[in-house]
C-alpha positions in Angstrom: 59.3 52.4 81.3 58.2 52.6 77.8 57.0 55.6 75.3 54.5 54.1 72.9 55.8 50.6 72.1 60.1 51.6 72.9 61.9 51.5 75.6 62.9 54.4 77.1 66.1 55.5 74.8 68.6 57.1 77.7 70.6 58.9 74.7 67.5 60.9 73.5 66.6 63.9 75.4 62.4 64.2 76.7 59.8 66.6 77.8 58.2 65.5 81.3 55.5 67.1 83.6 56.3 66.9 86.6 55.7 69.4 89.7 58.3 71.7 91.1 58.4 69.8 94.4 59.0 66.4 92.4 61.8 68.5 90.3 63.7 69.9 93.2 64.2 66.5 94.3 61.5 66.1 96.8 59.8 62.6 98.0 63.0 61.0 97.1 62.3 61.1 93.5 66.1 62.4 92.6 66.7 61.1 89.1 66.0 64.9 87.5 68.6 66.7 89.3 71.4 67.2 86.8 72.7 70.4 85.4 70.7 69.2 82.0 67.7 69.0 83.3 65.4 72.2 83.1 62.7 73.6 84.5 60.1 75.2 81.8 57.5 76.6 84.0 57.6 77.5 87.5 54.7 76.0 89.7 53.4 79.8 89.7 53.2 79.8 86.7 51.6 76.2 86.0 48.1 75.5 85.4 46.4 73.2 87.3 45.0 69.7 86.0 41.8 70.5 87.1 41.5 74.0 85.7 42.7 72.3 82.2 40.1 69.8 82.4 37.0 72.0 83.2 38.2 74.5 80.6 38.5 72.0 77.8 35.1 70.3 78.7 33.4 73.7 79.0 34.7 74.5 75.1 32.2 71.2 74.4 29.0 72.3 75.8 26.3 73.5 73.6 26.2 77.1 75.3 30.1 77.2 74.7 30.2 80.3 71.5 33.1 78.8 68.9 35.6 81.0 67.2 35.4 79.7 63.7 38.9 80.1 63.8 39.1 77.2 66.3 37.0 74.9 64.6 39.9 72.8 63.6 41.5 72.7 66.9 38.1 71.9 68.4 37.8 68.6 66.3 40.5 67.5 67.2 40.4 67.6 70.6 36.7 66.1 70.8 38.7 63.7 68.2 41.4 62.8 71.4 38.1 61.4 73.7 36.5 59.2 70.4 34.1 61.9 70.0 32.1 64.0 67.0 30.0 67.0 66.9 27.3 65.1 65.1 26.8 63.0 68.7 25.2 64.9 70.8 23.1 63.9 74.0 19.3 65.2 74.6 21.0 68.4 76.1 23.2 69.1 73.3 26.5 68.1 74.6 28.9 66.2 72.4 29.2 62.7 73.3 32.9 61.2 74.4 34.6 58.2 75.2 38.0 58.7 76.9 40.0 55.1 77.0 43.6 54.6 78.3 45.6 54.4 75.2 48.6 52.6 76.6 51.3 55.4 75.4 52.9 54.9 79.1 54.3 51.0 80.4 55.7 50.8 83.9 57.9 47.6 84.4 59.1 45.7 86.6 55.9 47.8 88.9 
């Protein structure tokens, strides 16, 4: 597995999302269960994918009321899917282009 264009360094310590069940060790997938390995947020606790997605895609519709305060942090997520406030469809939402940017490598798949 690679992170951007390195290999995977097995000295350096990393942050992983992963489920609880996957965690704990379930579906065979045992490689995180070591006394260094911590759990950040319960599954309780954990928002869903989904509810992350519609959230953030709601913030971009034209009805969505921004806190100028947030302008920044709206730019650059529209920024992340090769977007711009100035591209707007006839309905008013922003344009996007979401593309696989490769950050992630299995081999040997």
């Amino acid at each position: 597995m690679r992170v951007g264009e390195s290999k995977v360094d097995m000295e350096k310590e990393y942050t992983v999302a992963v489920s609880e069940c996957i965690f704990m060790g379930k579906d065979g997938f045992t490689m995180l269960q070591s006394d260094s390995v911590k759990l950040l947020i319960e599954d309780d606790y954990a928002q869903l994918i989904p509810n992350l997605l519609d959230d953030f895609f709601r913030r971009l519709s034209p009805s969505y009321v921004m806190n100028p305060k947030r302008k920044e942090i709206r730019e650059k997520r529209i920024a992340m899917f090769n977007g711009n406030e100035d591209d707007k469809d006839a309905a008013g939402y922003i344009k996007i282009a979401p593309a696989i940017d490769g950050r992630l490598t299995v081999i040997n798949a």
